[in-house]
N, C-alpha and C positions, 0 to 999 in steps of 0.2 A: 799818432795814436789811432788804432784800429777801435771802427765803429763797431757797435756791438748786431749791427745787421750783416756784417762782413767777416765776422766770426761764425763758422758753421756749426759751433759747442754753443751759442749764445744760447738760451731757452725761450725760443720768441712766439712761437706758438702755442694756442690752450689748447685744449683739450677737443674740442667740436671742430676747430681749424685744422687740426691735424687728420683727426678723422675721415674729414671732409678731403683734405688735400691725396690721402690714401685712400680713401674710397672703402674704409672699413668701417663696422662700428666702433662708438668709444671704446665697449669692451672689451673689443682683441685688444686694444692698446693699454687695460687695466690688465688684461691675462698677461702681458708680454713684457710688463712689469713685476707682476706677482712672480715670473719664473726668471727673472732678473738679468732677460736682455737688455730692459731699457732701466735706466733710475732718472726716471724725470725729474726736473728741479721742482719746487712750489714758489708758490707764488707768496705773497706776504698774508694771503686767507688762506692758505692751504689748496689752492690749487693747482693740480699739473700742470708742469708748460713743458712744451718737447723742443727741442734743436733738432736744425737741420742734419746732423748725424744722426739724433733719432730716428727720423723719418727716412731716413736711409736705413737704417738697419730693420726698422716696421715692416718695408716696403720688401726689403728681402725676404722675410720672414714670410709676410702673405706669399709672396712668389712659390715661398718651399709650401709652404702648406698646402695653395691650388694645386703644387704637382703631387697632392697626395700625401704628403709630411702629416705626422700629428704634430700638435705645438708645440709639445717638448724636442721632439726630434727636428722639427724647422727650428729653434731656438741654440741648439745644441750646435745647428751646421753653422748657422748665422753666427753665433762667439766664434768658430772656430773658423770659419773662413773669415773674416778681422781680426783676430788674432793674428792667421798666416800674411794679410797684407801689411801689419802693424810689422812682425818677422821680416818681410822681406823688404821694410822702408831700412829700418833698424840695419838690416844686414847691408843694401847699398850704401846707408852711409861710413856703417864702417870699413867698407874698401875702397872709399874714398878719402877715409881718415889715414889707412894705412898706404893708400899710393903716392900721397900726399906727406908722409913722411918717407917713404922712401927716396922721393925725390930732391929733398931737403939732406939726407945721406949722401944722394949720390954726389950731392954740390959740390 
């Protein structure tokens, strides 16, 4: 059974921790939810909590923005460069699906 701190989707951090961990304030991380790169879990009072994928994806995003990005457009890159690495998990394993039946043909 995977611990739920060894899951990097788990939602372990609030809201001041994360900020804190990024070096932003709360509010970039309520804007960056409002334009729906992040959907943070809540908490059982209705509070944000982020996962360590969040904060990957935050951390991106502040990066696009320093270089000049507005939010929407650092938002925009950030879905779409995870998307491409989610595409290209997605695509190595199916040519490992498909090598792997081939070689079960050739038998």
């Amino acid at each position: 059974m995977t611990e739920p701190f060894d899951d990097a989707s788990y939602p372990l951090y609030t809201m001041s921790t994360a900020a804190s961990l990024l070096g932003v304030q709360p509010g970039f991380l309520r804007s960056l939810g409002d334009s729906g790169l992040l959907r943070p879990a809540r908490s059982g009072g209705g509070h944000r909590r982020y996962s360590r994928d969040d904060l990957a994806r935050a951390a991106r995003a502040r990066e696009v923005v320093d270089l000049g990005m507005t939010l929407a457009a650092a938002c925009r890159i950030v879905q779409l460069e995870f998307e491409v690495t989610r595409l290209h998990l997605e695509l190595a394993h199916a040519h490992a699906v498909i090598s792997e039946l081939r070689r079960h043909l050739q038998a």
